[in-house]
N, C-alpha and C positions, 0 to 999 in steps of 0.2 A: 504494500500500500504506500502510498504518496505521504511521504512524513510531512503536511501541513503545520503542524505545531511547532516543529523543530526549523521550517524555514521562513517562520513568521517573526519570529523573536534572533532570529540571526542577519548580520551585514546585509546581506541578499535582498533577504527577505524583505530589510523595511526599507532597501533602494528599490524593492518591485513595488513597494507602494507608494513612496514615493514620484515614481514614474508613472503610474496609475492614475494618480491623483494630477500630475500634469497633461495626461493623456485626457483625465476629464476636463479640465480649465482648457484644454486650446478647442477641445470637443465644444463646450459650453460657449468660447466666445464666435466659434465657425456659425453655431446656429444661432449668434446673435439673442444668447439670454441677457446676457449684463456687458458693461462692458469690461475692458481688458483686466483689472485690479478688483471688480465686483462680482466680477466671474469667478477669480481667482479666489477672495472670501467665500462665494457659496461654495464653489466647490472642495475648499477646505473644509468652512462648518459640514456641510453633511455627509463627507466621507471618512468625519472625525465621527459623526455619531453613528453612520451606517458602521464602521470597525468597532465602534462598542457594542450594538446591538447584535453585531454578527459572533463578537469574543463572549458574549455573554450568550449568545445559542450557541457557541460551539459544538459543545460535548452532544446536544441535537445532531447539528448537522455533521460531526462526523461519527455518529449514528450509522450514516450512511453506508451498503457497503461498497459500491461501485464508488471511484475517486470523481469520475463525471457527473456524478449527480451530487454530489458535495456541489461541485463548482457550478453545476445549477439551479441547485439550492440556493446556493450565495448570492447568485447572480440575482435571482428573483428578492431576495430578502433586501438585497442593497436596492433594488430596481424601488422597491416600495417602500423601504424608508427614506431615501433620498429625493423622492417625489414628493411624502409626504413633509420633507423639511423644507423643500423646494417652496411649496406652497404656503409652507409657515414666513419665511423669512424676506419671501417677495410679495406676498400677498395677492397672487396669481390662480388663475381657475384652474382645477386639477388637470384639466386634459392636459394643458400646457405646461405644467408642471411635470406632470408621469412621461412628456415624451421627453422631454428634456432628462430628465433622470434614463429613461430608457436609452436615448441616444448615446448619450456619455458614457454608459454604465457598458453597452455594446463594446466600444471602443475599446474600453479599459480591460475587459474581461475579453474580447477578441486574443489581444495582448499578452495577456496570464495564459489563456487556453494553448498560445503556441509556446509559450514558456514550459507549463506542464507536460507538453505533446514531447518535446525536447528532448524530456528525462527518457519514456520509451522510448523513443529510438535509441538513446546509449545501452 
């Protein structure tokens, strides 16, 4: 299995999310949510509480036993908290909210998936 725990909390780990988290800010200013610096802020705030609410279901999601549905578990969990902060912190109607999270969240987890994909081939 995919040691998730051990590559979260190591160098790697927290430059993938890192780079995740810029992958959603350039995502979020392409479709023209905020602009360059406000983009930046939301996509910080809600990727900082979509990783608490994900560290806090963890032991849920890796429940799981296939490694893919982990990472689509997550995917959907951050797609819907991140929507849902979306619309907290811009005061925006949900549809425009959920795609904006949906879009970026694509993007970023597109990213990880070929990261993951990576390890099987070695």
């Amino acid at each position: 299995m995919f040691p998730f725990t051990e590559l979260i909390f190591s160098p790697i780990g927290v430059g993938l999310l890192v780079l995740m988290l810029l992958l959603e800010w350039l995502t979020l200013v392409q479709i023209k949510w905020q602009p360059l610096f406000r983009a930046l802020g939301d996509a910080a705030i809600a990727s900082t509480v979509s990783a608490v609410v994900t560290l806090l279901l963890g032991q849920l999601l890796l429940a799981l036993v296939n490694p893919l549905a982990v990472i689509v578990a997550a995917f959907a969990l951050a797609v819907a908290v991140e929507g849902f902060v979306f619309m907290l912190i811009r005061k925006r109607k949900a549809a425009a909210s959920y795609m904006a999270a949906l879009v970026a969240n694509t993007v970023s987890f597109i990213f990880f998936l070929i990261f993951y994909l990576s390890f099987l081939v070695m």
